[in-house]
N, C-alpha and C positions, 0 to 999 in steps of 0.2 A: 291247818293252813288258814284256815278262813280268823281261828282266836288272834294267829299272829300278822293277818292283813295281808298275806299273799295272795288270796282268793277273796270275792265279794259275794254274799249270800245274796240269793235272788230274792229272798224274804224270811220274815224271822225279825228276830230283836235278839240284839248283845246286853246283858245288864252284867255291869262291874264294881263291886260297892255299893249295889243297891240302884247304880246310875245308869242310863240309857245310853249306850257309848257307838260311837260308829266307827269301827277298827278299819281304814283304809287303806295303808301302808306299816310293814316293821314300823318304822320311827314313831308312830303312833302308839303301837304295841309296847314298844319299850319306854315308853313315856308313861304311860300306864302303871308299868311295871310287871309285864309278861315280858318272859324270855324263849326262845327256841332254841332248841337243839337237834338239827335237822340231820336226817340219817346221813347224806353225803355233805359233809363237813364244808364251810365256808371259810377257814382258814386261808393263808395269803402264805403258800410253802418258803417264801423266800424273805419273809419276816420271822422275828423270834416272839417266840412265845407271849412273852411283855406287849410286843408291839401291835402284837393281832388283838393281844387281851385289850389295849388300851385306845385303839383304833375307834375315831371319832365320838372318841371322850377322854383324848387327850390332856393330862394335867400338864396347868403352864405355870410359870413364875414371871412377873413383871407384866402381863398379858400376853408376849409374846413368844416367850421361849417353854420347848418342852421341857418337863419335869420330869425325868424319867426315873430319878433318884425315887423322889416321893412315891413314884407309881408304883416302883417295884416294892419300898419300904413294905405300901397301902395291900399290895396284891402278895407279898412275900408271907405277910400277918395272914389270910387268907387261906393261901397254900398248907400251912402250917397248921391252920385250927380246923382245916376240913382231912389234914393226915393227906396229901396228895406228893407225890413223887415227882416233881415238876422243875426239869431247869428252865426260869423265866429267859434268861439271856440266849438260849438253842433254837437255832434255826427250826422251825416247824417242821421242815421236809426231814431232821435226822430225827423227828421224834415218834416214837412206836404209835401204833392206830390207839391204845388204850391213852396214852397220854395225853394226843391230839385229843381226846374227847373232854379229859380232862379242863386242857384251855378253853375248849367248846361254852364248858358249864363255866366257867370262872367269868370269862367273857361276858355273858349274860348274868351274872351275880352283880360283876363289878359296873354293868350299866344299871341295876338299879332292881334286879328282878324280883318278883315275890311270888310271884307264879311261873313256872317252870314246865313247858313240855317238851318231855323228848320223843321223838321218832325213831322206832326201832335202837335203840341204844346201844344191846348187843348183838349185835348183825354182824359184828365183825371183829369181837371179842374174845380170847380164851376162857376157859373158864374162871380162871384164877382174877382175871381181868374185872370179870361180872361182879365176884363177888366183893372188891374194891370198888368196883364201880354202888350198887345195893348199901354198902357202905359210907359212902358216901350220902346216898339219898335218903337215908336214915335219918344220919346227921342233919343234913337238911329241914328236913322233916321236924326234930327235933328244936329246931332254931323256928317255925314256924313258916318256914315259905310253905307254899304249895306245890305238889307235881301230878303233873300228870302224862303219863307211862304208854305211849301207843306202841304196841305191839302183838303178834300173835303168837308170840311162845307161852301157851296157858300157865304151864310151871312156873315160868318168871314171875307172871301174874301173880299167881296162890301165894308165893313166898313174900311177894314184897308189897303189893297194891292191901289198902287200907277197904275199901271199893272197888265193885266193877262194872263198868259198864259193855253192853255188849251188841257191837253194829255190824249189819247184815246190808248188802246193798242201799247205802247211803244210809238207813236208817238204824232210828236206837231200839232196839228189842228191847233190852233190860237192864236192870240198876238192881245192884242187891250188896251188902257189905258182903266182907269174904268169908266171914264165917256161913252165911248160909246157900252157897254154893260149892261145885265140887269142878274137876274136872271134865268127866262125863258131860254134866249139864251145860257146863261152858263151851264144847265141841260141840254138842248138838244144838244150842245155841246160833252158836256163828255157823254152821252149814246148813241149819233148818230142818235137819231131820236128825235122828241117833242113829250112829254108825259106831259100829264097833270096833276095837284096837286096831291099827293095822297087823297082819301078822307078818312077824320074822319072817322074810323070805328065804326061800330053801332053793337053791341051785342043783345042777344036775353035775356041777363039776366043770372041769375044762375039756373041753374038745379035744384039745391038738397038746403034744409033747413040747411042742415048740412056740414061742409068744409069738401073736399076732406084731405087736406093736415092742419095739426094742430100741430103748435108748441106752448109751454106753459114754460116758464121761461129756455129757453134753454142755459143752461150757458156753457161757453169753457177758458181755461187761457193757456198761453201761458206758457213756460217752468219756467220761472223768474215770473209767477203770476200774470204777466197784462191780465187784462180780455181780450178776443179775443170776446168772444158771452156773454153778458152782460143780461140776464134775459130777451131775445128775446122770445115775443108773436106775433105771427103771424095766421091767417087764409087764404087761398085760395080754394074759391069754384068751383066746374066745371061751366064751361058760365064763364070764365072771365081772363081777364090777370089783374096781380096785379105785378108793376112795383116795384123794389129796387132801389131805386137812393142813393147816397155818393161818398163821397171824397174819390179816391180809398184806401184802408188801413183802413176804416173803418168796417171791419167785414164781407162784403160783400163776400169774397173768402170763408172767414171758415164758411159763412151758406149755399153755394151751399154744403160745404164740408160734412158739419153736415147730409143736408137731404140727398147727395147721396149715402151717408156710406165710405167716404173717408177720413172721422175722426171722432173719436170716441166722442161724449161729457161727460161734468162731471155729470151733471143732467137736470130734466127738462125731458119732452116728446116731441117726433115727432111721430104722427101718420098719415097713409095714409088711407081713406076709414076706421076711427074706428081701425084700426090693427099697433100696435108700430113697427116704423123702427128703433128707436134709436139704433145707433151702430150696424145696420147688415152691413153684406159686400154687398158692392157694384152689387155683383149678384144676392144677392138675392132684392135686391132693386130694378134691372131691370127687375126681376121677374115677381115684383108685379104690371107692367104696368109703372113704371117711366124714362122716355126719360131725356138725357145728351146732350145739346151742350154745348161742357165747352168752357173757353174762350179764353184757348191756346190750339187751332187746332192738330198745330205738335205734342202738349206733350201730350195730352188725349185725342183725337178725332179719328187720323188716324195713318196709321204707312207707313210713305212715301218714305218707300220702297218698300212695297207691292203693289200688283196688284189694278186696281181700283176696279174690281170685290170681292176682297177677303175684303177690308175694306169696303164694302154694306153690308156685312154680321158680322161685331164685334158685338161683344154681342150675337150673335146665330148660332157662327161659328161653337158650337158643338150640336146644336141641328139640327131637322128635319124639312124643306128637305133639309138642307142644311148638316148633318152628318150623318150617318151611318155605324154604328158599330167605331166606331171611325176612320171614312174615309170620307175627304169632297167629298161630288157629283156636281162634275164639272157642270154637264150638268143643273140639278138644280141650281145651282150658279149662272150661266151664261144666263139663262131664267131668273131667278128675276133681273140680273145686266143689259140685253139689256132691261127689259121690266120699270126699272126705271129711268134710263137713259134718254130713249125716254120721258117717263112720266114728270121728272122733268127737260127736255132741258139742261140738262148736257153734257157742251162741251170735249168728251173726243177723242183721236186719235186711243183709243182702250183698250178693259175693261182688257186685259192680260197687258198693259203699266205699270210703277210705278205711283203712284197717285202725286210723284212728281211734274210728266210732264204737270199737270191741272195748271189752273191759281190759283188766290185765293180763286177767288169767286168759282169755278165750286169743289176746296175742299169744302170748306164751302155748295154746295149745295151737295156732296156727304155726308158729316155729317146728314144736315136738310133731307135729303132722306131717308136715313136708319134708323133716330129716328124714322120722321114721321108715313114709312114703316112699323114700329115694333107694330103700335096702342096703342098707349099708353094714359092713362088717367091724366097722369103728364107732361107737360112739364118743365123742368129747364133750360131756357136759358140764358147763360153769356155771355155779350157785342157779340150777336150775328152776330151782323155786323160791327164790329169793322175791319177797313183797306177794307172794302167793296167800289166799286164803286155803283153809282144809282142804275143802273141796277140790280146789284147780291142785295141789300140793300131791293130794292119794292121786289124781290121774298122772300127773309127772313121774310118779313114781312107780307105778302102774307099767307106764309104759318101758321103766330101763329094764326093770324086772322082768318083764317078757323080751325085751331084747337078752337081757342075758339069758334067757332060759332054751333061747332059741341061737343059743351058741355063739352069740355078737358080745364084742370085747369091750367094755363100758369105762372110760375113765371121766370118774366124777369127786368134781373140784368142785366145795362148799366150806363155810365157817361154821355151818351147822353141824355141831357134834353130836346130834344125836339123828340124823337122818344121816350123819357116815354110818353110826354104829348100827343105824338099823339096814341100811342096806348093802353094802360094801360087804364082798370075801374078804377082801385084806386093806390096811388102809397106810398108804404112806403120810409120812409127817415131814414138811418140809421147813427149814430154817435158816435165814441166810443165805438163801438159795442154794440148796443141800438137803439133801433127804436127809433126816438125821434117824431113820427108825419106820420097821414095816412089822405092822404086827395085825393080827386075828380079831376083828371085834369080840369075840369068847372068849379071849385073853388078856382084853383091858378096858378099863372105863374115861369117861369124860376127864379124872383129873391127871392120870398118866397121860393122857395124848393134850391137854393141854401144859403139863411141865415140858412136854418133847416142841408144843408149838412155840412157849415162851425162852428153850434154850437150858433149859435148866436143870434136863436131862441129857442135853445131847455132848456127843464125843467134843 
């Protein structure tokens, strides 16, 4: 943030070519000759490809008019010497998440870049995607720009970074080329102690003969009549997590949306426990025993202006013991909020502070505390560790796995294929909004459940 002028350091010194540079906004940055590639994409969905690539560095002829011939000629050459699968003239909005990334980097090549960082890159890639993508930055690499790679998938790391560096609460621990570190030492590293594998979680199996949660040809279309939820059948029983994987944009948002009553569908059944939720609101869905970690925090989880005590309590902020007579009870509040706090190692400076003032991870453990807190027989978790470090990452996961184990029906929806395959009984693959394939993590690896995410297996 701070190399590409979103953020201003409170102190320190930038040197660029050996020059003392004060980076105070992007347009500086790419004046420079740094580019970003920021995890949630700044694309314009209702421009084409060309137009986003070529946005305010528009070629003209005569001074006046746009070029768009030569732009595409300039950006065509481009496409073609980096090996990219890219239709320039495509509305942005029909183009797959790997693609959009594509224009991403093109974008910041064609303004002039020579240093190159990306944020999280593959966050929301297949695998097949990654290693087009790695490919890419090889090439790159090879041509002489520079990159630099933030993320915390260490294997990404190992495979493709030249160097590592490795930061712990704002700061930089360590620098070492890649041959002389490992794995291991990279995890202990970034959590500040060594911790061992996670292990393969073991369930006790399902409770009931019959699914907790039961959707049956759950259809949704978008405003223009593109299917959103494509005649989605699903089961999840208590004893088990049953994982969603896909290409993000494949349906995945509108089915947490469907079960948590956050949109309405056209047909088809959702039933919890035998009893139809289709289309209730959302309270009465939390009603009925159903927990929310959705997958944007700020926008549906908490409200981060409020107090950290006051967002322990959403979703039962008007009932007992935490309202009375339509008046919240402090003292009650404040007894559940030090008593889970302590419970789930929530780093806070104090429960009356804004929840702001938490890190990521310790919002994120305020969300999973108050679901958990609530007992619920559903969980719905979205990319629940999503911008997590280790540390905050094993207690997210921690905690599903004791809800499954304690007979609560888990459905969890990430782009992370290897935190499906490690903790998911079974894992559906959705495409086109369509389940296209439900299979055993013991039965298959990262590039089968990425050919079913990219289509390429499916009916």
């Amino acid at each position: 943030m701070i190399l590409y002028g979103l953020s201003q350091p409170d102190e320190g010194e930038i040197f660029f070519r050996d020059q003392l540079v004060h980076i105070d906004s992007p347009r500086i940055a790419i004046q420079l000759g740094i580019g970003m590639v920021q995890q949630h994409f700044t694309l314009i969905p209702a421009l084409t490809a060309l137009e986003n690539i070529v946005l305010a560095k528009e070629p003209r002829k005569f001074k006046f008019f746009l070029d768009y011939a030569r732009a595409s000629d300039e950006i065509g050459a481009l496409v073609e010497q980096l090996g990219f699968d890219l239709e320039l003239n495509a509305k942005v909005e029909s183009l797959p998440i790997g693609t959009q990334q594509y224009a991403e980097i093109l974008k910041a090549l064609y303004h002039g870049a020579e240093i190159l960082i990306l944020d999280e890159p593959t966050a929301v890639l297949a695998p097949q995607e990654v290693d087009g993508l790695f490919n890419c930055l090889r090439g790159l690499k090879n041509e002489g720009k520079s990159i630099i790679l933030i993320t915390h998938k260490l294997r990404e790391v190992m495979e493709i970074a030249d160097s590592i560096t490795v930061m712990r609460n704002g700061r930089s621990i360590a620098s070492f080329p890649k041959a002389q570190t490992n794995l291991d030492q990279l995890s202990g590293l970034m959590i500040g102690e060594h911790m061992p594998p996670e292990p393969w979680p073991k369930g006790e199996g399902r409770k009931e003969s019959s699914p907790m949660l039961c959707m049956k040809n759950v259809t949704l279309r978008a405003k223009n009549g593109r299917p959103l939820l494509d005649g989605v059948t699903l089961e999840v029983f208590g004893g088990e997590i049953i994982g969603i994987a896909g290409v993000t944009g494949n349906g995945q948002s509108e089915l947490i949306e469907a079960v948590t009553g956050m949109r309405k569908i056209e047909s088809g059944e959702i039933t919890l426990n035998g009893k139809s939720i289709a289309n209730r609101s959302t309270d009465e869905i939390r009603r009925m025993h159903v927990a929310h970690l959705p997958a944007d925090r700020h926008r549906h989880g908490i409200n981060l202006d409020e107090r950290v005590d006051e967002n322990l309590i959403i979703g039962r902020h008007n009932r007992a013991p935490f309202c009375r007579y339509g008046l919240l009870q402090r003292k009650a509040i404040r007894a559940f909020a030090n008593t889970v706090i302590e419970k789930y190692e929530i780093q806070v400076g104090g429960i009356d502070l804004p929840i702001r003032t938490l890190s990521g991870g310790n919002q994120q453990k305020v969300v999973v505390a108050r679901e958990i807190e609530g007992n619920p027989d559903l969980i719905i978790a979205a990319h629940p560790t999503r911008g997590l470090d280790i540390n905050a990452a094993r207690f997210v996961h921690h905690q599903l796995i004791e809800a499954r184990n304690r007979f609560k029906g888990v459905l969890l929806i990430s782009v992370d294929l290897e935190e499906l395959l490690r903790l998911s009984d079974r894992i559906a693959v959705m495409y086109n909004g369509r389940i296209v394939g439900v299979v055993r993590p013991s039965e298959t690896d990262e590039a089968e459940l990425g050919a079913l995410m990219l289509g390429v297996a499916a009916n």
